[in-house]
C-alpha positions as CSV (number, residue, x, y, z in Angstrom):
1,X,17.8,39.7,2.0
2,X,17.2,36.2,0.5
3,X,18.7,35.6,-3.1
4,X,18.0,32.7,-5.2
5,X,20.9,32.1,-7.4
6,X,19.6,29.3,-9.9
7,X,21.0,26.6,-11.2
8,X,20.5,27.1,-14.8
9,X,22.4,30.7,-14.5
10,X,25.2,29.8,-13.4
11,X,28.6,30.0,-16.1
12,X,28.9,26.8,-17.5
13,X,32.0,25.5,-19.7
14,X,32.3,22.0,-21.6
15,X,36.3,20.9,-21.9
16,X,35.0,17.3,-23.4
17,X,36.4,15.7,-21.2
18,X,35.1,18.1,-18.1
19,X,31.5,19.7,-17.8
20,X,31.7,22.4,-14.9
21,X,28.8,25.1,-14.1
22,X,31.0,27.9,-11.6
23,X,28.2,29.9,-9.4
24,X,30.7,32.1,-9.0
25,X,33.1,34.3,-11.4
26,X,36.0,31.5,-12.5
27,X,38.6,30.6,-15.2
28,X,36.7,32.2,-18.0
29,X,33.7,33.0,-16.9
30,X,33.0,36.5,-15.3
31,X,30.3,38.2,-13.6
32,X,30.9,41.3,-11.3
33,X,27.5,40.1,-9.8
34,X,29.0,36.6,-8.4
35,X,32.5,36.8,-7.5
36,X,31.7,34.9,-4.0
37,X,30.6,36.1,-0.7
38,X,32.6,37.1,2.3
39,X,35.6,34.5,2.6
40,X,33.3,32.0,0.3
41,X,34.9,32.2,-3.3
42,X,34.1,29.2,-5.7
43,X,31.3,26.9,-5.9
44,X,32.0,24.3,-8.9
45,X,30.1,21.7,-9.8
46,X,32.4,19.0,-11.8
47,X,31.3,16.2,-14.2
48,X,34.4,14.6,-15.2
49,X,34.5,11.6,-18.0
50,X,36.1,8.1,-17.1
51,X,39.7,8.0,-17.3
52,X,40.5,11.6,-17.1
53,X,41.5,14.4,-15.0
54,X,42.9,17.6,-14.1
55,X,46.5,17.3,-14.5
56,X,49.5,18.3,-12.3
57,X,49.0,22.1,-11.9
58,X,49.6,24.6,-8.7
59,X,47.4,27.2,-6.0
60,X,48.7,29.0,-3.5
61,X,46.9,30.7,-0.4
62,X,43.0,29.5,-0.7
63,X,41.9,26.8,1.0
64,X,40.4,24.0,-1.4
65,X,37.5,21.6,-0.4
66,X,35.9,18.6,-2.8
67,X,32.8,16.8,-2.0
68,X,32.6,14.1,-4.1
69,X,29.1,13.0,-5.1
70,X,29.1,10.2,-7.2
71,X,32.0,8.2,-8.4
72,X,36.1,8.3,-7.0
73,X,38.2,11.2,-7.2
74,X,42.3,10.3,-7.2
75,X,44.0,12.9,-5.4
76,X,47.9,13.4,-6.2
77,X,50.2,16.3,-4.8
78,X,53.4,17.3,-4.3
79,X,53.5,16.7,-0.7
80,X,53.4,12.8,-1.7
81,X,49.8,12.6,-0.8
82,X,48.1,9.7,-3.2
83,X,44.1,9.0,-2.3
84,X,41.1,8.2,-3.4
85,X,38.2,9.9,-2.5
86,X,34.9,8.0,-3.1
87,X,31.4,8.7,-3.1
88,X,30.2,10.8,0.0
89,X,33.8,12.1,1.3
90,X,35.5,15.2,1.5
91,X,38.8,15.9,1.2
92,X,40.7,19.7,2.3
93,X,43.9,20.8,1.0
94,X,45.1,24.4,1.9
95,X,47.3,25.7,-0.9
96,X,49.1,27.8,1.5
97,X,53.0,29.0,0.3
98,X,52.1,27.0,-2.9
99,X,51.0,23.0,-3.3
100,X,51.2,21.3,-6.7
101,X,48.3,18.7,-7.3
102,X,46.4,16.6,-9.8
103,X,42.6,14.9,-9.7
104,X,41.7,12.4,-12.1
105,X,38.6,10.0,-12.7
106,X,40.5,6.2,-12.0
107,X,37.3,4.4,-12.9
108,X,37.2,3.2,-16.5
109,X,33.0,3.4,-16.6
110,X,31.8,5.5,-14.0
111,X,31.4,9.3,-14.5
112,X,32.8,11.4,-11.5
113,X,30.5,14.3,-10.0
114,X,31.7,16.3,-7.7
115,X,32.0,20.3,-5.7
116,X,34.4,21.8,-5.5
117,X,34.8,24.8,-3.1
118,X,37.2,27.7,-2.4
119,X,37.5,29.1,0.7
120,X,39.9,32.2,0.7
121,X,41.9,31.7,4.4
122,X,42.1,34.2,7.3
123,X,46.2,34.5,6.4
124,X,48.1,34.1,3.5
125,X,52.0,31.8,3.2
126,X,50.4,28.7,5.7
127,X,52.3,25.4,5.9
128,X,50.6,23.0,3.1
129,X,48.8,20.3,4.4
130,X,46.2,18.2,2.7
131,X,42.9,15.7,4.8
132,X,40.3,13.7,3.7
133,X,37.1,12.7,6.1
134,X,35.0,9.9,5.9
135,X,31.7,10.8,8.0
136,X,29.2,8.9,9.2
137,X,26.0,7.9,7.9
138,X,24.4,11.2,7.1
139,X,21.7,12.2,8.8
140,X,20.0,15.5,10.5
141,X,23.0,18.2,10.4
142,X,26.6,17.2,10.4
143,X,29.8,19.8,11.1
144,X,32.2,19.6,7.9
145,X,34.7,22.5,8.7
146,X,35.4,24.8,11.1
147,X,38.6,26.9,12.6
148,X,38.7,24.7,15.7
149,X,37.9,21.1,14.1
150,X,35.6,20.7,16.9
151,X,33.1,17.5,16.9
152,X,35.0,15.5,13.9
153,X,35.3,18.4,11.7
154,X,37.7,19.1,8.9
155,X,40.0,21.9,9.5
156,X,39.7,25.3,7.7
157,X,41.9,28.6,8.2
158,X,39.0,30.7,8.4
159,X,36.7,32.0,10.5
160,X,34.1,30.3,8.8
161,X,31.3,26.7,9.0
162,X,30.1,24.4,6.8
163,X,27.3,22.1,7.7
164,X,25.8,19.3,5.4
165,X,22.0,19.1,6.4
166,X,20.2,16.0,5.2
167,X,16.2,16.3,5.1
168,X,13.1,14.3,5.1
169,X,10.8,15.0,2.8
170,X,8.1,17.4,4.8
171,X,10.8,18.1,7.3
172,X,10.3,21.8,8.9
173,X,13.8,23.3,10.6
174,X,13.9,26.5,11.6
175,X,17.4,28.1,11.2
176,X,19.0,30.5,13.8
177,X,22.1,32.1,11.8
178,X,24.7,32.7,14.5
179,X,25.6,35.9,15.6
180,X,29.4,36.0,15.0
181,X,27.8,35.3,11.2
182,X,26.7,37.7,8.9
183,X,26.5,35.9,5.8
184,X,25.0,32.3,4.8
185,X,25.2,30.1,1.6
186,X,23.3,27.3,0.8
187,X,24.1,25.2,-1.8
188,X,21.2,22.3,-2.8
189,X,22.6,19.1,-3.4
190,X,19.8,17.4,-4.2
191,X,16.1,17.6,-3.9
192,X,14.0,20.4,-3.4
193,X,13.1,23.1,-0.7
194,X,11.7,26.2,0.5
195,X,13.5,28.9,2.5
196,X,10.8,31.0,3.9
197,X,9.0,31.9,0.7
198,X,11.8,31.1,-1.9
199,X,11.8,27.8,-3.7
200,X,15.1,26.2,-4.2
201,X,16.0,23.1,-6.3
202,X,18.9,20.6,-6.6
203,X,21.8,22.7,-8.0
204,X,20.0,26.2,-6.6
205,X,22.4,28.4,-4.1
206,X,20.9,31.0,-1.5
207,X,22.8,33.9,-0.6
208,X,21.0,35.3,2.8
209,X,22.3,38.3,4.3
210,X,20.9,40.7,7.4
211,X,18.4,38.5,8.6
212,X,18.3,36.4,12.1
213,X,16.1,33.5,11.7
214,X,15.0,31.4,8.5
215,X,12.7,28.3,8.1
216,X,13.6,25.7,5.7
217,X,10.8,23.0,4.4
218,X,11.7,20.1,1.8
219,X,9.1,19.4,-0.5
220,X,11.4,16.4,-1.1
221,X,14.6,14.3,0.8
222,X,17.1,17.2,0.2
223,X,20.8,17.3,1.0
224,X,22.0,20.6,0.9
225,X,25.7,22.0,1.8
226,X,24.8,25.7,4.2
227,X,27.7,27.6,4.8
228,X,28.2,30.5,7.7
229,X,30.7,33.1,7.1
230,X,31.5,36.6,8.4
C-alpha cells in the first residue's frame, strides 16, 4: 500500500508568533487516522517569527530530532547544552528520565523553518543526552540516524533509519525497502516527485507499507527525508 498524505491536510495551528502544520495527531490537533506509524510519531513543520521561541518546557522518553531548513535554531537545556543550529543541520536530543529545554529564533530578521520529528525509543527512563551533526555537502543519499551510528550517523534508541536523499531533476532510483523494515515514510522537503504512480510535492508525506521495491522519479531537484521503521 502507497498513501499520499498531502500537505494541505495536514492540522495546522497559528500561535502568531509560531505557524506549525503536525502530519500527525499533536497538541490540539487530533486525528485517529494519523497518530504516526510504527515507532515514527510526529512530523512538524515549524515557521517561527524573529526573535522568538519555545520557552523552557520538559519531555521525557521520545527521542526528539530538528532539521533546520532555513534560518538558526538556539538550543538551551537543562543539561547545560547552549547551540545553535543553522541552516542544513540536525540536532538529536533523547528526553529519556526527563530533559528540560528551550528553542528560540536568535536572528532579529530572518524567519526560522524547520522539522521537527519524534521518534518514540525502543526503552523508556534512558540517560539524557543531547547532539548536533553538521554533514557534508548533500548529495545522493546520506545516513542521518541509526541504532548503531554507523557511517557518521546521529544516534537513535530505536530500531529504526533515516536517510536524507537529494535528487536531480529527471533522476530515476529504484528503492529496495530492507527486510528487517516493514514500514517507510517519506517526507518531501522540497521539489517534486513520483513514487511509482503517486505524485508527491514539497511538504507531501508517503506512508508505504507491504511492498518490496519502489521507484522514485523527480520531476524536479527534490530533497526528501525517507524513513525505515519496523
Amino acid at each position: 500500500m502507497i498513501y499520499l498524505r498531502k500537505a494541505e491536510d495536514r492540522g495546522f495551528a497559528n500561535h502568531g508568533w509560531l505557524e506549525s502544520y503536525h502530519t500527525f495527531s499533536f497538541a490540539d490537533y487530533y486525528d485517529p487516522d494519523f497518530m504516526g506509524l510504527s515507532s515514527l510519531r510526529v512530523i512538524n513543520e515549524d515557521r517561527v517569527q524573529a526573535g522568538q521561541g519555545f520557552g523552557e518546557h520538559p519531555h521525557k522518553d521520545m527521542e526528539i530530532l530538528s532539521y533546520v531548513l532555513s534560518g538558526t535554531i538556539e538550543h538551551k537545556d537543562s543539561m547545560g547544552h547552549t547551540e545553535r543550529v543553522k541552516a542544513g543541520e540536525f540536532q538529536i536530543m533523547s528526553a529519556g528520565t526527563g530533559i528540560r529545554h528551550s528553542e528560540y529564533n536568535p536572528q532579529n530578521d530572518q524567519l526560522l523553518h524547520f522539522y521537527q520529528i519524534w521518534i518514540m525509543p525502543d526503552r523508556k527512563n534512558l540517560p539524557p543526552r543531547y547532539e548536533s551533526r553538521t554533514f557534508a555537502k548533500k548529495t545522493g543519499k546520506q545516513l542521518i540516524l541509526s541504532p548503531d551510528a554507523r557511517e557518521g550517523s546521529l544516534k537513535v534508541f530505536q530500531d529504526m533509519q533515516l536517510w536524507n536523499w537529494t535528487l536531480a531533476q529527471g533522476e530515476l532510483q529504484e528503492y529496495i525497502i530492507p527486510e528487517q523494515y516493514h514500514h517507510v515514510w517519506i517526507q518531501v522537503v522540497s521539489g517534486e516527485m513520483t513514487v511509482n504512480d503517486i505524485q508527491a510535492k514539497t511538504s507531501d508525506g508517503i506512508a508505504i507499507t507491504g511492498k518490496q521495491k519502489i521507484t522514485i522519479e523527480a520531476s524536479q531537484a527534490t530533497e526528501l527525508l525517507l524513513f525505515e521503521l519496523l
